[in-house]
N, C-alpha and C positions, 0 to 999 in steps of 0.2 A: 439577579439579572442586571443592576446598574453595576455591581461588581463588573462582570464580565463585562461591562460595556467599556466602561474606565481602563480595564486593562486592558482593552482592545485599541482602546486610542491611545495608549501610553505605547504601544508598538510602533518599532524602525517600520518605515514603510513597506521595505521588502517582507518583514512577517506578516506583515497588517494583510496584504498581497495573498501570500502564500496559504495563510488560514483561511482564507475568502477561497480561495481557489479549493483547499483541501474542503471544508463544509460543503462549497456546489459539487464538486466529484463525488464526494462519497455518499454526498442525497441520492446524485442521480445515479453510484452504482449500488447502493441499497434498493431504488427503486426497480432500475434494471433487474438485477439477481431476482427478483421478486414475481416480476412479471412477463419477462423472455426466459425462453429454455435456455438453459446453458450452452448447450450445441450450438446456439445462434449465436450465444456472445463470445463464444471463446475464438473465433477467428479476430476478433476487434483487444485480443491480448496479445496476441503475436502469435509468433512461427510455434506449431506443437512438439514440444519433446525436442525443443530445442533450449540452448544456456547462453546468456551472456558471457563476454571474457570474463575471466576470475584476475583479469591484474585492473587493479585499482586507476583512474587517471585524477592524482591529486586536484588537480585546475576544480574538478568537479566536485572535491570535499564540501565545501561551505554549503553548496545548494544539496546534496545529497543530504545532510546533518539537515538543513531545513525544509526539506518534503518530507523528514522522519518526524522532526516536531511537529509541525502542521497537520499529520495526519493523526500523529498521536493525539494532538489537543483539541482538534475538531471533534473524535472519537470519544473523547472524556465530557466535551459539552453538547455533543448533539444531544436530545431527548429518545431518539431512542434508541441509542449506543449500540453502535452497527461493531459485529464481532472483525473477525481476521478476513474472512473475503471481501469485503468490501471496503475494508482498508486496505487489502492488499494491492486490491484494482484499483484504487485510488491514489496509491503510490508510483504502481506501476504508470498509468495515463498522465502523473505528474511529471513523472522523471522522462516519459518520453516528449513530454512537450517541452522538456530542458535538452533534449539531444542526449540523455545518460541512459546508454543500455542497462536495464536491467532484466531478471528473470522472476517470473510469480511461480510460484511451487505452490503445488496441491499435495500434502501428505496426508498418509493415513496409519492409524496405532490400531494393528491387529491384536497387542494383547488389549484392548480395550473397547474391544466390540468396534473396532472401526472407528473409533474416534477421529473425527477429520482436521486438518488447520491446513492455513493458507498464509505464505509469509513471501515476501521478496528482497532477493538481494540485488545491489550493485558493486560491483567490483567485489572487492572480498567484507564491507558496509553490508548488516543487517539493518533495511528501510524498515520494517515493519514485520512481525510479528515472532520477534525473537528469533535465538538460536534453538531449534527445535530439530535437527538433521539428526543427532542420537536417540530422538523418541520415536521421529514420525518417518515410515519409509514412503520415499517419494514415488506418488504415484502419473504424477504429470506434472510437464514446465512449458511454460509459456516466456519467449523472448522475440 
């Protein structure tokens, strides 16, 4: 624990920011997924079965690359390691309070009894949850 404390203070301000920001998101969209239907929350993801542009606006590389860390390294120290939807929506809600359109994807792996994942992209930037478009057919997007 003092580990992580140390290397939380030894961060630029804007990480220091952004991990703070990415841990409260993805408490409160673990807690959300948990305790609202889905149906209720999926209008607060965006427009359904709709996509972001696929062309990239460089200006926005640096913060994009830094809601992918933050969400990735909140995910690695929370306690109880919230999978891909709630990273995803946690990226997603990040990137939109940066002004960066992105899309959250819900796929699913029919050879694998429906195996579910959830990832989102910006521009043509994987924020979270890999490139997984050859395993999982997409079954809904949120932008």
């Amino acid at each position: 624990m003092i580990r992580h404390v140390t290397q939380f203070v030894r961060l630029p301000g804007p990480d220091q920011r952004a991990l703070a920001e990415a841990v409260a998101l993805c408490t409160l969209a673990g807690v959300l997924l948990r305790l609202v239907q889905f149906r209720r929350l999926a209008p607060r993801l965006g427009r359904h079965m709709a996509e972001s542009p696929p062309a990239f606006d460089e200006a926005h590389r640096g913060q994009v690359t830094r809601v992918s860390w933050a969400v990735a390294a909140a995910a690695r120290h929370l306690p109880w390691r919230p999978v891909c939807l709630p990273q995803a929506v946690t990226a997603q809600w990040m990137l939109r309070r940066r002004g960066i359109p992105s899309t959250l994807y819900l796929g699913a792996d029919p050879a694998r009894e429906y195996d579910a994942h959830a990832w989102v992209r910006a521009g043509t930037a994987v924020v979270t949850g890999g490139p997984r478009e050859d395993r999982y057919a997409i079954v809904s997007s949120f932008a």
